[in-house]
C-alpha positions as CSV (number, residue, x, y, z in Angstrom):
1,X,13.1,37.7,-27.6
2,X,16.8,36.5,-29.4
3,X,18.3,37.4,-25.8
4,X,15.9,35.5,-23.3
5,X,16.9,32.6,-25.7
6,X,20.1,32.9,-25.8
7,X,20.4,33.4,-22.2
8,X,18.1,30.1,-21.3
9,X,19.8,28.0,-23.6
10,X,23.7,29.1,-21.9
11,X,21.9,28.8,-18.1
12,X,20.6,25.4,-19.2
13,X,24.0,24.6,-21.1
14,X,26.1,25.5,-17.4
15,X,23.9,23.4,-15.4
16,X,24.3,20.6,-17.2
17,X,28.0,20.8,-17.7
18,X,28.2,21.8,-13.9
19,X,26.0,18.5,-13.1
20,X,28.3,16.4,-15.5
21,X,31.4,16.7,-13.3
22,X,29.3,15.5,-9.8
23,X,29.5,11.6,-9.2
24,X,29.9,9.7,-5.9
25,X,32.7,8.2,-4.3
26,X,33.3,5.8,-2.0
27,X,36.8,5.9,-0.3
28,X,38.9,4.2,3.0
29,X,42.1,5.4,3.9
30,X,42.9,7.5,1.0
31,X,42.0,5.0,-1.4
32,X,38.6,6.0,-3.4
33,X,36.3,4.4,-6.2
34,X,34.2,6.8,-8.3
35,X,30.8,5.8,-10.1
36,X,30.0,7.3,-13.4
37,X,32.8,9.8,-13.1
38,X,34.7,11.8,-16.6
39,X,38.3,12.1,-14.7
40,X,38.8,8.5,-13.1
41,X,37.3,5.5,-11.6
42,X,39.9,4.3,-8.8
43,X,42.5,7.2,-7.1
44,X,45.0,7.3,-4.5
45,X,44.3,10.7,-2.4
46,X,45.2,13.1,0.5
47,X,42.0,12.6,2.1
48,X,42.1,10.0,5.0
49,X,38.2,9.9,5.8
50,X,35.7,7.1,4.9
51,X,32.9,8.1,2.5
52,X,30.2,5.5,1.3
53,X,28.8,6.8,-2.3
54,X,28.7,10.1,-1.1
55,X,28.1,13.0,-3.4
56,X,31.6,14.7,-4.6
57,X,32.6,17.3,-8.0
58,X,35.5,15.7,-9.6
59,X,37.8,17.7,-11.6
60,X,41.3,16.9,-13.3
61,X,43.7,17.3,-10.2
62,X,41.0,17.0,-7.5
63,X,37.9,16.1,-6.2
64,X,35.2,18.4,-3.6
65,X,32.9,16.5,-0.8
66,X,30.0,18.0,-1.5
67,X,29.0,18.0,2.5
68,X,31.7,19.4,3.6
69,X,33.0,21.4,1.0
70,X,37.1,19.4,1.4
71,X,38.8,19.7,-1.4
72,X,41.5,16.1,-1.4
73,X,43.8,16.0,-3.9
74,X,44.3,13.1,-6.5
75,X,48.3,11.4,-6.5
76,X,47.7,8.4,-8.4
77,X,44.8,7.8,-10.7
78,X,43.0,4.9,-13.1
């Protein structure tokens, strides 16, 4: 009984911490604005396609469209 605890609480614990990192981003010409994100709110990136709030994971050095699975690295971040 211990274990199927144990194990709920750390699959529960993962997908939340999983879900903290997603936030959406709106970008034009490699300039993006992030709502509600942990790593920044305003970044200068790689990525030269427009996105209106769509759905990406952030991370420290990067972000992933969630669509298209693109990773677009971050240069210069607020």
């Amino acid at each position: 009984m211990k274990k199927i605890i144990i194990i709920l609480f750390l699959s529960l614990f993962l997908w939340s911490t999983a879900k903290a990192n997603e936030t959406y981003a709106t970008c034009l010409a490699g300039e993006c604005e992030f709502l509600l994100s942990i790593w920044y709110d305003y970044a200068e990136t790689d990525c030269m396609q427009t996105l209106i709030n769509e759905e990406v994971y952030t991370g420290p050095i990067s972000f992933e469209i969630i669509e298209t699975g693109q990773t677009c690295i971050v240069y210069n971040e607020r």
